[in-house]
N, C-alpha and C positions, 0 to 999 in steps of 0.2 A: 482509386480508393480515396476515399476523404480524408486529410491531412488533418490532425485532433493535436493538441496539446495540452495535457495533463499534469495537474501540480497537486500531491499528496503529502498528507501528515497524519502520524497517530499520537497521541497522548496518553495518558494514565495517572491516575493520582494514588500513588503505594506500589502500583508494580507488584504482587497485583491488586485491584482495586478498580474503582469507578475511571470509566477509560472513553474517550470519543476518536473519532475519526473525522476528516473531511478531505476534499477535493475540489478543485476547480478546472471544469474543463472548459477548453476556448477552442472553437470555430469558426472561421470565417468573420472574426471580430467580434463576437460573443460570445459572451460566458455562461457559465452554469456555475452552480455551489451547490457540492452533494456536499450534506454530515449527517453522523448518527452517533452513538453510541453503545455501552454496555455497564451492568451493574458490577459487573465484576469479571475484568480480567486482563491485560497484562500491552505493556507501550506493544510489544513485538506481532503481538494480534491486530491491534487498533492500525500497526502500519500497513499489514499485510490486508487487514478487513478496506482499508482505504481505498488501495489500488485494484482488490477484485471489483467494489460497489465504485470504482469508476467507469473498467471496463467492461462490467456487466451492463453500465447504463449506455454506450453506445447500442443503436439499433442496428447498425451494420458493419461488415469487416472493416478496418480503418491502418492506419499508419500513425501509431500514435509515437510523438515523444512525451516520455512519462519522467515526470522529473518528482524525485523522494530523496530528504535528508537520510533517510532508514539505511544504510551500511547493510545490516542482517538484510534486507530486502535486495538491492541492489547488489550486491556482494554474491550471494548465495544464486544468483542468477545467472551474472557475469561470470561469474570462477565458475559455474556448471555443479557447483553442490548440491544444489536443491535435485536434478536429475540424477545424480549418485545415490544422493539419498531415499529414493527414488527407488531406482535399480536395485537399490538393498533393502526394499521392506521396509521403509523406514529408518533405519538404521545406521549412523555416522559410521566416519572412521575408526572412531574414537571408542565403538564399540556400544557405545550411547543411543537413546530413542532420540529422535531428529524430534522437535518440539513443533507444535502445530500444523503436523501434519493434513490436517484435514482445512487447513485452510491455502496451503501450498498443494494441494490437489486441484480445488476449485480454483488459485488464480493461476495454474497450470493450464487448465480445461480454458480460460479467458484469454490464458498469451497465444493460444494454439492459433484463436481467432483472427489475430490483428498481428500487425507487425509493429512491431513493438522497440524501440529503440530507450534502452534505458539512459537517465541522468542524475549523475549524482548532485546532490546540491548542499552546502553546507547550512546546517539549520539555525535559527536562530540569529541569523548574517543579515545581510544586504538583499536577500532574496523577495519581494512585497507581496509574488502570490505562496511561496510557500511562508512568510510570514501572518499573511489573511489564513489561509491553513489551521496553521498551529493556534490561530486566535479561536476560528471555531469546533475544534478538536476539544479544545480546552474548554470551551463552553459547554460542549456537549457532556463530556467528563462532568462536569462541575452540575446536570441534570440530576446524578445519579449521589450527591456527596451531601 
């Protein structure tokens, strides 16, 4: 399997509001820079739209490490909630509709693919590709405003 390293960010301006995503993926000493956005809808989508429109754009199974500031992203993975939630219809513990679901289906359907090792990163830090990230996140956002 081909060894991928992936760096994600999503943006939003209002929360919810005009919102971007981007990625940068690296192989074998090259890069890529996926971004896009939307007119309207919310930071927790844009992280989530980031990392399916990463792993959607490999062509084949891979070994990615994927590195997102996104906590709800990483978190919800790691702790095994998003499969709970999952298991319940949707539906938290809490009694609550689990929120964007339909985009934790498809990056379900994407982690199935690849082996996936997540990383947390702190945003807005020392980090320069998930820095370049949130620069074009916010550009994209800034399409729609």
């Amino acid at each position: 399997m081909k060894q991928i390293t992936i760096y994600t960010d999503g943006a939003c301006s209002g929360n919810p509001g005009p919102g971007g995503w981007a990625a940068i993926l690296e192989y074998n000493g090259r890069e890529k820079e996926l971004s896009g956005g939307e007119a309207h809808t919310t930071n927790n989508r844009m992280e989530l739209t980031a990392v399916i429109e990463s792993l959607k754009a490999l062509k084949e199974d891979c070994e990615v490490d994927l590195y997102s500031d996104s906590k709800y992203v990483i978190d919800a993975l790691e702790k095994g909630w998003v499969y709970n939630w999952r298991r319940n219809n949707w539906v938290k513990s809490d009694k609550k509709p689990a929120l964007n679901s339909d985009l934790w289906e498809a990056l379900l359907g994407e982690m199935a693919r690849h082996k996936v090792k997540l990383h947390w990163v702190k945003g807005h830090a020392s980090n320069p590709k998930n820095n370049r990230c949130d620069e074009l996140a916010v550009a994209e956002s800034k399409k729609f405003g």
